[in-house]
C-alpha positions, 0 to 999 in steps of 0.5 A: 792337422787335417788336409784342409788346413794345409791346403796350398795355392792350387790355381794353375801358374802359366809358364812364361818366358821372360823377354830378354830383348832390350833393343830399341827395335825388338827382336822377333819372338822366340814364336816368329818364323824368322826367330834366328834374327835376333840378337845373340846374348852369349855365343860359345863358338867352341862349344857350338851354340849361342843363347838370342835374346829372344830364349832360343839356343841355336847350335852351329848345326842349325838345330835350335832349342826354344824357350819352351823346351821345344826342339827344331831339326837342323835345316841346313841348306842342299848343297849345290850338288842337290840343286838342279838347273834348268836348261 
């Protein structure tokens, strides 16, 4: 056989990631700012993370795992020693 016969498929597959959200209201996409309001599906407090509906993994540090393999940093709020106060 020469290599033409074996040629396969070579159109290019988009990745996609498939909605796990089945609330009548749908949860904010895994793409949205306010990505964290979505509705936990599996939460493993004492491994510290939890899967939303919407793909991400988000970890009790407040770092988050994306569906697409993208990571986000911690962002846990100063605490009140860092906040100042106007006089």
């Amino acid at each position: 056989m020469d290599a033409m016969s074996r040629r396969t498929d070579a159109t290019p597959r988009r990745k996609t990631t498939p909605t796990m959200c089945k609330h009548q209201q749908p949860c904010p996409s895994a793409d949205s700012a306010d990505r964290e309001a979505a509705q936990p599906v599996a939460h493993f407090p004492e491994q510290g993370w939890s899967l939303l509906c919407n793909g991400v993994l988000l970890f009790e540090d407040t770092g988050e795992l994306l569906p697409d393999g993208q990571i986000i940093a911690p962002h846990r709020p100063l605490g009140t020693h860092h906040v100042a106060t106007a006089a």
